[in-house]
MARSETI-986441 format. One line per field, with one value per residue: x, y, z of N, C-alpha, C in turn. Coordinates in nm, 3 decimals. Layout:
<balums>
nc1 = c(X, ...);
nc2 = c(Y, ...);
nc3 = c(Z, ...);
cac1 = c(X, ...);
cac2 = c(Y, ...);
cac3 = c(Z, ...);
cc1 = c(X, ...);
cc2 = c(Y, ...);
cc3 = c(Z, ...);
</balums>
This chain:
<balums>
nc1 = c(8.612, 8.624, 8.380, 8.185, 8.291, 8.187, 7.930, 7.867, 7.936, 7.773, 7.534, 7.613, 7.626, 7.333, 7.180, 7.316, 7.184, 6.916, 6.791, 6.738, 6.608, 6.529, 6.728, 6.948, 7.136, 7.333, 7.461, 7.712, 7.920, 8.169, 8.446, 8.667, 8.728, 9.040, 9.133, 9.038, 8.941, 8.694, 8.343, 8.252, 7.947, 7.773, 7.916, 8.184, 8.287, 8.123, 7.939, 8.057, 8.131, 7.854, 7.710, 7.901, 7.856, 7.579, 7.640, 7.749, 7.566, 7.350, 7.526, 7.527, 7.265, 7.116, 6.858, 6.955, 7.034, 7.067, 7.123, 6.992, 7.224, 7.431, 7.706, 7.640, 7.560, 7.331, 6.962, 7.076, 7.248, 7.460, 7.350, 7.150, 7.275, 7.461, 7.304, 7.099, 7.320, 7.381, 7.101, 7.078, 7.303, 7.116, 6.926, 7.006, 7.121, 6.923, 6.849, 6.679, 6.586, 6.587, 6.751, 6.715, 6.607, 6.465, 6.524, 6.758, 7.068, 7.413, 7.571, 7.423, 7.328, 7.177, 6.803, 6.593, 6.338, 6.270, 6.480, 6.371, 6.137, 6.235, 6.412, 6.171, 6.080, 6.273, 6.285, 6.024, 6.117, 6.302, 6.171, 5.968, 6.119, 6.223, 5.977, 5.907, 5.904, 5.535, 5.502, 5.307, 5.098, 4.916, 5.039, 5.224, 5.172, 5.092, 4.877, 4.830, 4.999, 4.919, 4.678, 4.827, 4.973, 5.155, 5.393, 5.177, 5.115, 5.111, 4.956, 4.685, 4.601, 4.366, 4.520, 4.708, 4.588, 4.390, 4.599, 4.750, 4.774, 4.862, 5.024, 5.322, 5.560, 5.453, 5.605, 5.692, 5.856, 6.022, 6.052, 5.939, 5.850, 5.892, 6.182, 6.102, 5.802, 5.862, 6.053, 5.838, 5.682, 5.810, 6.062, 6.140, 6.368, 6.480, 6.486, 6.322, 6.069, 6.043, 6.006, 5.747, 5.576, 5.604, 5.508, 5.271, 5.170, 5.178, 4.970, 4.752, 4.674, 4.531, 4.451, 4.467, 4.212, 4.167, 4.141, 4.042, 4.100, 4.320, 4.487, 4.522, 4.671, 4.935, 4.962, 4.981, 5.276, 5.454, 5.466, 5.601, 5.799, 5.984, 6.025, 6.160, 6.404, 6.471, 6.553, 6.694, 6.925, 6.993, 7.080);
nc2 = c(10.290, 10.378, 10.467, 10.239, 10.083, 10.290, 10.238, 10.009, 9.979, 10.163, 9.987, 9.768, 9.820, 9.894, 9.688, 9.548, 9.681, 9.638, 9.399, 9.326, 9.510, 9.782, 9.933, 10.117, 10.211, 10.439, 10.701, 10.968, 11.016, 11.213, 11.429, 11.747, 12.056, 12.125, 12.401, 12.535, 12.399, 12.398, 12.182, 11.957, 11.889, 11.657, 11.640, 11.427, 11.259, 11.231, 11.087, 10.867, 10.751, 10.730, 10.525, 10.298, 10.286, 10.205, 9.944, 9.827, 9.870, 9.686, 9.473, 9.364, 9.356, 9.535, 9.843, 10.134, 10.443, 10.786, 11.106, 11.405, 11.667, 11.992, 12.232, 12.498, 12.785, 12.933, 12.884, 12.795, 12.739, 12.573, 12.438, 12.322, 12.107, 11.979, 11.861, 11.670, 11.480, 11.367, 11.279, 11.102, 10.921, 10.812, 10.686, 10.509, 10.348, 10.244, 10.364, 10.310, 10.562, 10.907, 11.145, 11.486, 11.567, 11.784, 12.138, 12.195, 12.358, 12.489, 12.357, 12.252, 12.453, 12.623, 12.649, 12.652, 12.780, 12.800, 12.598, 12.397, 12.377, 12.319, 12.118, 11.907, 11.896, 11.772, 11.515, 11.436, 11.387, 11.228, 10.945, 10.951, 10.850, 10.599, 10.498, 10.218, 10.230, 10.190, 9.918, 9.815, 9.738, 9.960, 10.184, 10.209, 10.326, 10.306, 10.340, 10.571, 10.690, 10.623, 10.796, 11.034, 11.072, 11.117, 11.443, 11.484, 11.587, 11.508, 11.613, 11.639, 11.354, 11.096, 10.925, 11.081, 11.275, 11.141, 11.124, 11.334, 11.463, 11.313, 11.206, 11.255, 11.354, 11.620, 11.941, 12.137, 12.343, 12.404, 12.553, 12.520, 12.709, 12.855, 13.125, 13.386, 13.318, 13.309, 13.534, 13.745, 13.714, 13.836, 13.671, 13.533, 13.362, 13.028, 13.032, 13.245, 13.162, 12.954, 13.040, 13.178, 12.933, 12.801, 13.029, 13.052, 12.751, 12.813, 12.966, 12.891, 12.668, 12.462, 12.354, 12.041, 11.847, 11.850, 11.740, 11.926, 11.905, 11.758, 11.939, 12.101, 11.972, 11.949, 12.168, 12.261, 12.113, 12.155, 12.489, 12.389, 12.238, 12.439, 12.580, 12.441, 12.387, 12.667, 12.686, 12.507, 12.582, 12.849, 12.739);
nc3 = c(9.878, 10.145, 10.182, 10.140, 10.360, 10.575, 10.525, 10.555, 10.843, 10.980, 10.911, 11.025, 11.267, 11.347, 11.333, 11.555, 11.766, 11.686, 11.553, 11.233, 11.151, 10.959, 10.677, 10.484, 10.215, 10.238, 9.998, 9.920, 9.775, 9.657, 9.421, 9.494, 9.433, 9.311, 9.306, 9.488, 9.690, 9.739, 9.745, 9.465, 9.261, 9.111, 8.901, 8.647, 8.782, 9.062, 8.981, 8.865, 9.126, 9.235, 9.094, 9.133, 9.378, 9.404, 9.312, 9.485, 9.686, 9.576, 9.591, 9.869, 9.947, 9.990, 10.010, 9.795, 9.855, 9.691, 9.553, 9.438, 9.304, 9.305, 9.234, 9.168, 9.204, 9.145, 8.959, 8.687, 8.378, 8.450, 8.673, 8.598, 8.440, 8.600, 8.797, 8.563, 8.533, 8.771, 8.846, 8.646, 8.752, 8.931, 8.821, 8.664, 8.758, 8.934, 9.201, 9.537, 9.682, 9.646, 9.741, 9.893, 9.653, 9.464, 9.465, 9.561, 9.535, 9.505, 9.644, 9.813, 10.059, 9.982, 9.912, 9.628, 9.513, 9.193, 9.094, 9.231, 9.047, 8.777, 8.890, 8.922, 8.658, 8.538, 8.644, 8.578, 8.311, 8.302, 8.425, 8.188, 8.027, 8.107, 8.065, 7.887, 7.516, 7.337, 7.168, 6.846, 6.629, 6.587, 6.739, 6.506, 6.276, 5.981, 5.858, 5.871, 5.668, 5.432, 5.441, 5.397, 5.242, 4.934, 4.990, 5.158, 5.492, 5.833, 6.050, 6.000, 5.974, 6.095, 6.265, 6.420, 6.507, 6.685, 6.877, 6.969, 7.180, 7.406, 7.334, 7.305, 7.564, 7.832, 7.843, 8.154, 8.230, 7.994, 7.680, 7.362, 7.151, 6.839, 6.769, 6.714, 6.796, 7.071, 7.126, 7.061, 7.274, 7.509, 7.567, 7.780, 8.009, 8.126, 8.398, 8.449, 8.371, 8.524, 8.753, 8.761, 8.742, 8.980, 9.170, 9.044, 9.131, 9.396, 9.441, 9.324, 9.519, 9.736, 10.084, 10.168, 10.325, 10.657, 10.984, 11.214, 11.526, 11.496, 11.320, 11.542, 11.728, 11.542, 11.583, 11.827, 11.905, 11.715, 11.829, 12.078, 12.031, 11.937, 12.144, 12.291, 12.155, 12.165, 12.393, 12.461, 12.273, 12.445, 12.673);
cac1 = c(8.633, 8.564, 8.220, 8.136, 8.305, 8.145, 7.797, 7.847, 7.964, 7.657, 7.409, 7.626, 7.561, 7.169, 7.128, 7.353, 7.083, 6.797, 6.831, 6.614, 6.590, 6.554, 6.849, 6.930, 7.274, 7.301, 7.555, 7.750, 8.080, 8.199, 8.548, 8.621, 8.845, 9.161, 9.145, 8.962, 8.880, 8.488, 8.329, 8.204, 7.851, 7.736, 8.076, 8.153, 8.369, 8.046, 7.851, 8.092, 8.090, 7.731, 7.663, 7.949, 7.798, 7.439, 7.663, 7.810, 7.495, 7.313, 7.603, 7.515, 7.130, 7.016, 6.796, 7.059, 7.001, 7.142, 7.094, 7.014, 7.315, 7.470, 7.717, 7.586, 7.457, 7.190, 6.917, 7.068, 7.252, 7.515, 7.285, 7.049, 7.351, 7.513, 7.182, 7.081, 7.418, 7.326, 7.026, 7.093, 7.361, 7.012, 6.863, 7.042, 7.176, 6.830, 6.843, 6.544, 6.564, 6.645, 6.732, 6.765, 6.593, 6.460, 6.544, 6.916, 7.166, 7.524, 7.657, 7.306, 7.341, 7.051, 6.706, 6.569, 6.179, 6.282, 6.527, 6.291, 6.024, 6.362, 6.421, 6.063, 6.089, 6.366, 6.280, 5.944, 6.175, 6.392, 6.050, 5.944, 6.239, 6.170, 5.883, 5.922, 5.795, 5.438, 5.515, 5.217, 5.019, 4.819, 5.095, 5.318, 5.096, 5.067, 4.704, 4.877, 5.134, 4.844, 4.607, 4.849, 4.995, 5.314, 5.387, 5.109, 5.179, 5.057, 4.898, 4.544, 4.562, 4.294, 4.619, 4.762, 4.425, 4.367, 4.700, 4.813, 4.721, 4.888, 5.151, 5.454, 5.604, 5.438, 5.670, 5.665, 5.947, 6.085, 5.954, 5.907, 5.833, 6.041, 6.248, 6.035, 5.688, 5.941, 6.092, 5.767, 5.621, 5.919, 6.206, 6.137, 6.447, 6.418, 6.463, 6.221, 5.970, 6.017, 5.971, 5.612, 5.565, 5.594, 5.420, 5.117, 5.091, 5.126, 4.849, 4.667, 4.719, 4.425, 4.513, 4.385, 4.116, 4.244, 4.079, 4.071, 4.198, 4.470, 4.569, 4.533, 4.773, 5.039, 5.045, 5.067, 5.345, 5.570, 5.540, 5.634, 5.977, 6.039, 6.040, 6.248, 6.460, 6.511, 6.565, 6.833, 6.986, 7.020, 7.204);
cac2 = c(10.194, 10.423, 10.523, 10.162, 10.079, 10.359, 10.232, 9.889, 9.997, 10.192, 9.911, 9.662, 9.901, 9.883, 9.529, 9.491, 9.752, 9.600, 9.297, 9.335, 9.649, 9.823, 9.998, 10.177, 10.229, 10.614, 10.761, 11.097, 11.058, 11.363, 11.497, 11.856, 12.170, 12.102, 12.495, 12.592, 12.266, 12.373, 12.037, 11.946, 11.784, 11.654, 11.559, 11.261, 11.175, 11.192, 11.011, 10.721, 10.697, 10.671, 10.423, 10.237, 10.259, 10.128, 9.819, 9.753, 9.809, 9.567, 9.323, 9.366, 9.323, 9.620, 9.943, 10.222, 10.588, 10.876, 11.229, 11.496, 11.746, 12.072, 12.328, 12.573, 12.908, 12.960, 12.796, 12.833, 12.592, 12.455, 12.353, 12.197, 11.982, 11.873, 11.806, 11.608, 11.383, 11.302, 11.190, 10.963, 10.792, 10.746, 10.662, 10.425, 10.277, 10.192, 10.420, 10.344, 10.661, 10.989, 11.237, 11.596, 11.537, 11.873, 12.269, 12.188, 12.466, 12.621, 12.264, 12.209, 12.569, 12.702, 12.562, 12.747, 12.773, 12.780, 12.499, 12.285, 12.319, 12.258, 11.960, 11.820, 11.868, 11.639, 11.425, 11.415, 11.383, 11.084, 10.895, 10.942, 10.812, 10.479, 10.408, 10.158, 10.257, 10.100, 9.853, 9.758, 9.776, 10.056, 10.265, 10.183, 10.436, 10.253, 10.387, 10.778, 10.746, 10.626, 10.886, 11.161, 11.071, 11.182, 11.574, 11.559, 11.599, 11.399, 11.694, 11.629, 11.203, 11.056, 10.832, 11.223, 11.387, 11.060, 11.093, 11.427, 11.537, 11.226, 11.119, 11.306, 11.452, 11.790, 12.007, 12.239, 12.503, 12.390, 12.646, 12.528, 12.829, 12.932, 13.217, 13.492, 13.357, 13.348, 13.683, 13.817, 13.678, 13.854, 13.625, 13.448, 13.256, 12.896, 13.053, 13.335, 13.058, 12.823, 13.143, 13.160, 12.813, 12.785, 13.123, 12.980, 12.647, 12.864, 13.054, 12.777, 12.565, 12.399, 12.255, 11.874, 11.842, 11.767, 11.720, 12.017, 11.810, 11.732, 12.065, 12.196, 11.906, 11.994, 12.347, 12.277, 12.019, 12.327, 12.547, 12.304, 12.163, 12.551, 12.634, 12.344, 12.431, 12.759, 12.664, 12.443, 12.704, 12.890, 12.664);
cac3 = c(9.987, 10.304, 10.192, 10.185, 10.452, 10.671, 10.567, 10.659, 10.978, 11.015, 10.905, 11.144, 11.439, 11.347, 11.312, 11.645, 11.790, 11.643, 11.441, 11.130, 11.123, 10.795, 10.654, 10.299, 10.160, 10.159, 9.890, 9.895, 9.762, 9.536, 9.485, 9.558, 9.355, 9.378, 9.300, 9.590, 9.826, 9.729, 9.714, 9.378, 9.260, 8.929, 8.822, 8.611, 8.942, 9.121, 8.865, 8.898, 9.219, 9.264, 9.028, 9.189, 9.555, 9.350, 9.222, 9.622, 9.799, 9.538, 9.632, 9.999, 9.925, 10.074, 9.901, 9.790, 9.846, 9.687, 9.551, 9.289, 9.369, 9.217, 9.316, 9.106, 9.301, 9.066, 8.860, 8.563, 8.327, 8.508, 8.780, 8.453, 8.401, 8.703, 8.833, 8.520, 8.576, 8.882, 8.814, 8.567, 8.842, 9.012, 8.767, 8.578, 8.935, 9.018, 9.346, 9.598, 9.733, 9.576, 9.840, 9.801, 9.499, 9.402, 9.475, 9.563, 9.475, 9.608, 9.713, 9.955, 10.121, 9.950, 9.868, 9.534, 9.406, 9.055, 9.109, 9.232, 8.962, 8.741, 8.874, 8.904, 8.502, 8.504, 8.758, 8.490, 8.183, 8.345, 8.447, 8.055, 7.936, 8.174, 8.043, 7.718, 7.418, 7.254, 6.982, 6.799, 6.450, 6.604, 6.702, 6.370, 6.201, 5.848, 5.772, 5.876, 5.585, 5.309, 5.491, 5.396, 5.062, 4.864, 4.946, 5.268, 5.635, 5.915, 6.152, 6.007, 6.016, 6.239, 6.409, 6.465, 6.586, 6.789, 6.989, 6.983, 7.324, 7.498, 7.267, 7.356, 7.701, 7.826, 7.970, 8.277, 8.196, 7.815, 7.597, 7.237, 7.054, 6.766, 6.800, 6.658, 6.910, 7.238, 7.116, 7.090, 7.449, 7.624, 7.584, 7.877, 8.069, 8.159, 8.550, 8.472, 8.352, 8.669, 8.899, 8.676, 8.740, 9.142, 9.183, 9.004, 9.176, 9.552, 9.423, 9.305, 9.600, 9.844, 10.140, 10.180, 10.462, 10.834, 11.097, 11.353, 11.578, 11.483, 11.314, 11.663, 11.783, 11.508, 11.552, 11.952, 11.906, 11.630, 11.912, 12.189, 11.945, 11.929, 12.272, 12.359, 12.069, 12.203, 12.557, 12.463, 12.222, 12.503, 12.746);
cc1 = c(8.588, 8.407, 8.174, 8.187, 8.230, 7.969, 7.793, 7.805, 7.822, 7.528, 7.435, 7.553, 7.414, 7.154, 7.207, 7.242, 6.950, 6.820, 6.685, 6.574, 6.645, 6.655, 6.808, 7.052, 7.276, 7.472, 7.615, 7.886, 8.036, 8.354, 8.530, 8.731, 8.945, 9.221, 9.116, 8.962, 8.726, 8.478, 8.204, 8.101, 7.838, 7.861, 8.101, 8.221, 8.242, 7.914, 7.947, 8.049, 7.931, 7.639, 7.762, 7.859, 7.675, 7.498, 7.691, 7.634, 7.359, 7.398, 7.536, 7.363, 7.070, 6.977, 6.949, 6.962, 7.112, 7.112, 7.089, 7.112, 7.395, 7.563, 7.716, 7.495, 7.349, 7.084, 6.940, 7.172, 7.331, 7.440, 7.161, 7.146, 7.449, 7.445, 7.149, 7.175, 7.375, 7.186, 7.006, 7.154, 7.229, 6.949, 6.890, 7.108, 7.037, 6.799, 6.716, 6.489, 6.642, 6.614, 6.772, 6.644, 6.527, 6.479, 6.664, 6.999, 7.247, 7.545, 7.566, 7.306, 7.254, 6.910, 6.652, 6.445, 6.206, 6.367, 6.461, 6.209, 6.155, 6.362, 6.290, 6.061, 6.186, 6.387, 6.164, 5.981, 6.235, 6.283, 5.972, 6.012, 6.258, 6.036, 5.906, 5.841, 5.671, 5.503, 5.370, 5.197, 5.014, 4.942, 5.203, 5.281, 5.095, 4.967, 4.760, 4.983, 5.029, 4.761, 4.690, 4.930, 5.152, 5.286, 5.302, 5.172, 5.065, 4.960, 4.725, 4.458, 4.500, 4.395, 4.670, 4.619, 4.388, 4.474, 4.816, 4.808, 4.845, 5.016, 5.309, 5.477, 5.580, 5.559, 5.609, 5.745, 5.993, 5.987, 5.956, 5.903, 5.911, 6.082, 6.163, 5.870, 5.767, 5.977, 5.933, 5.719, 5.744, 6.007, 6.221, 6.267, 6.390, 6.392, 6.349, 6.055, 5.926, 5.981, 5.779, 5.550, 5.488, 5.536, 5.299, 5.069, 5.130, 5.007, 4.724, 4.599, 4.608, 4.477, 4.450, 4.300, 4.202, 4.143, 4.113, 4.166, 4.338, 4.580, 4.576, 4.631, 4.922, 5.092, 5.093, 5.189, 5.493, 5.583, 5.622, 5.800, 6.034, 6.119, 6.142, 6.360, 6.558, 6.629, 6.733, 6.993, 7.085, 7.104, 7.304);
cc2 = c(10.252, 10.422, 10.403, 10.078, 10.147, 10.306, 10.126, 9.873, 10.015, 10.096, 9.777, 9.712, 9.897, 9.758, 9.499, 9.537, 9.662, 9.539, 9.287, 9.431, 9.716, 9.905, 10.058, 10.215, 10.343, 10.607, 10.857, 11.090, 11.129, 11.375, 11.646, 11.988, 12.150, 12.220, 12.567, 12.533, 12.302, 12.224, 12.071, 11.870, 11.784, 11.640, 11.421, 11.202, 11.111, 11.048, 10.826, 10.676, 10.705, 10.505, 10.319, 10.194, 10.185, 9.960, 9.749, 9.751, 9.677, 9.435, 9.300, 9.321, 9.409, 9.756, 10.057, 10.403, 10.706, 10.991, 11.342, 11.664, 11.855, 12.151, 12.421, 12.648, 12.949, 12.829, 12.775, 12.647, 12.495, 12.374, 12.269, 12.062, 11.882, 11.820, 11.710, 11.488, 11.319, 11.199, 11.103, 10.844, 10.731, 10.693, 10.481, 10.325, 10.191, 10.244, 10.392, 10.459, 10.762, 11.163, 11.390, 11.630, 11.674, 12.033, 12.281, 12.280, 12.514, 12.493, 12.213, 12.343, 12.613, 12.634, 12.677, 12.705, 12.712, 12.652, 12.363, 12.230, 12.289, 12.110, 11.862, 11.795, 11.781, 11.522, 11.387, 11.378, 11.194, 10.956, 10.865, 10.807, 10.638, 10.370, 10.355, 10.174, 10.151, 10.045, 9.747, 9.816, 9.912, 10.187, 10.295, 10.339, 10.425, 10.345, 10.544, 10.810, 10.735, 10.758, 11.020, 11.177, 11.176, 11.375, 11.620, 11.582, 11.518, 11.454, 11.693, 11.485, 11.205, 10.963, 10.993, 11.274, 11.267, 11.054, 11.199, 11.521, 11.495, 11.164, 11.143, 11.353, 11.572, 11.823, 12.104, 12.324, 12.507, 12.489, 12.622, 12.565, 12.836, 13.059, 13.321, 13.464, 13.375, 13.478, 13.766, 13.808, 13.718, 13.801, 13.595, 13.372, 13.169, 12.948, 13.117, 13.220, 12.971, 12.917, 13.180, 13.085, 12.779, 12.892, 13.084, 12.890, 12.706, 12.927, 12.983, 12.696, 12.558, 12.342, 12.149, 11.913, 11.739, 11.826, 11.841, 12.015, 11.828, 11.844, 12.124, 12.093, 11.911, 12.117, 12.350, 12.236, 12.128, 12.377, 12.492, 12.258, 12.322, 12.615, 12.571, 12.357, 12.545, 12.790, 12.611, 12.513, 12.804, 12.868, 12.663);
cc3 = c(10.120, 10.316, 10.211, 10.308, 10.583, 10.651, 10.577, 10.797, 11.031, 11.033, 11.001, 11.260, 11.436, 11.390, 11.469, 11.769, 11.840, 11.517, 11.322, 11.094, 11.029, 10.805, 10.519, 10.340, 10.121, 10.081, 9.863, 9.867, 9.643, 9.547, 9.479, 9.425, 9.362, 9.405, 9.442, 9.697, 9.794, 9.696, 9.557, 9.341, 9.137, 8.816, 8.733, 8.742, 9.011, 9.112, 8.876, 9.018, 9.308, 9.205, 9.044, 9.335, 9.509, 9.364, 9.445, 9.729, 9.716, 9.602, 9.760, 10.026, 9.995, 10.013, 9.896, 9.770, 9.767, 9.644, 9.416, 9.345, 9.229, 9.261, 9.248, 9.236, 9.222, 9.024, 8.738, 8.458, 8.365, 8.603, 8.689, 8.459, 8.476, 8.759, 8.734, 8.521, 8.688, 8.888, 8.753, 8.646, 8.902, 8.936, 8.702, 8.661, 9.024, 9.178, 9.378, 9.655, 9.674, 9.659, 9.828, 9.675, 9.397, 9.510, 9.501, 9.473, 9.578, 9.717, 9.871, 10.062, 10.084, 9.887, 9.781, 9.479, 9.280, 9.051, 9.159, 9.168, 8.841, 8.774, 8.909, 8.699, 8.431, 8.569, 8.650, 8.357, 8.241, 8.356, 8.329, 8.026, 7.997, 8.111, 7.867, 7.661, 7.377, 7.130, 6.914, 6.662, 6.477, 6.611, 6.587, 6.272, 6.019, 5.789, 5.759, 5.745, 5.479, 5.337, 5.421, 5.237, 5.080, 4.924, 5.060, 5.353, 5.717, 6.040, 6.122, 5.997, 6.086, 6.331, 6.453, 6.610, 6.707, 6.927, 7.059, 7.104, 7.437, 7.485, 7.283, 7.529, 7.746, 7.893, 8.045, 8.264, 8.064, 7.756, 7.446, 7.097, 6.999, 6.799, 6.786, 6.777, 6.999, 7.192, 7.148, 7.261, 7.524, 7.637, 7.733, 7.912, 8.133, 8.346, 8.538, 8.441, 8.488, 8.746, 8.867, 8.736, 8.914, 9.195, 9.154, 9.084, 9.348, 9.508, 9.409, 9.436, 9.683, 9.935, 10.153, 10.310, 10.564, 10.925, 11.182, 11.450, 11.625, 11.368, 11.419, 11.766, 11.692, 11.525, 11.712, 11.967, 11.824, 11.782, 12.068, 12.164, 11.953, 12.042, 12.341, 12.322, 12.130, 12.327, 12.541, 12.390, 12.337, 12.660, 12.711);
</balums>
């Protein structure tokens, strides 16, 4: 009741502002430890009440925002799974906006490399899982079961060899391998993988073409917010 209460308020005060003026229904309720007072994310608590606040700012008719959240100090699995909760409230809530949405760790106190290519892989998994399956002849795969007969396998079908590139979900940190190839390749952790991952694509990385210009009007404009920054700091 407060949370939507407080963003009414907020979207009255706009519209009294500036009438027409776009809004979005942001979302952060959580409860907290009762052990500690730490505030808690990725909770089923939280999980309700997001996909509650979805159902009120649909009533209200206006886009709903909310967040992929953890309080997990690492990348490791609790922050896999309070993060994956969360996302589903967004998910399955229809959120227009999904804020936060990747490197989040340690209750928003810390922004984490590996946590971010983490949750692009489930931000890529959730986005799968959206899209409805093909139902047709073609993909049925009739001809792939005569093709392979009593006792075959299906890895040398032309419906296989035709779709085996495209047909499933790649991943970006899941590792596959049975026990005995990952053992051999170092026994890799899902963190030590994502730190792989985001190392590669800085290394990789191009920047887009800009104009002179106007890289020589952003970089004046940084040190200008800095200085002012500072100034005021120092008052």
């Amino acid at each position: 009741m407060q949370q939507n209460a407080e963003a009414l308020a907020m979207i009255t005060l706009a519209q009294c502002v500036r009438a027409g003026a776009p809004v979005i229904y942001g979302d952060f309720t959580s409860n907290v430890d009762m052990k500690t007072g730490a505030p808690a994310f990725g909770t089923p608590e939280y999980v309700q009440a997001a996909l509650i606040g979805c159902q009120l700012a649909r009533r209200h008719g206006v886009p709903y925002r909310t967040s992929n959240v953890t309080s997990s100090n690492a990348p490791d699995a609790q922050a896999a799974w309070e993060s994956m909760m969360s996302l589903w409230a967004a998910f399955m809530g229809h959120a227009g906006l999904i804020k936060q949405g990747a490197g989040w760790i340690e209750g928003g106190l810390t922004a984490s490399f590996e946590k971010f290519i983490l949750d692009a892989e489930m931000l890529q998994i959730m986005q799968a899982f959206c899209v409805p399956p093909e139902i047709s002849e073609a993909e049925f795969g009739l001809e792939a079961m005569a093709e392979a007969g009593p006792g075959g396998h299906f890895f040398g079908t032309s419906h296989a060899l035709e779709r085996y590139e495209s047909a499933f979900y790649s991943p970006l940190v899941s590792d596959w391998r049975n026990f005995e190839t990952w053992q051999e390749g170092s026994s890799p952790s899902t963190a030590q993988n994502a730190n792989r991952v985001w190392k590669q694509l800085l290394a990789e990385h191009e920047d887009p073409p800009l104009d002179p210009a106007i890289r020589d009007k952003l970089d004046a404009f940084v040190v200008r917010r800095k200085e002012e920054l500072n100034s005021a700091s120092a008052a």
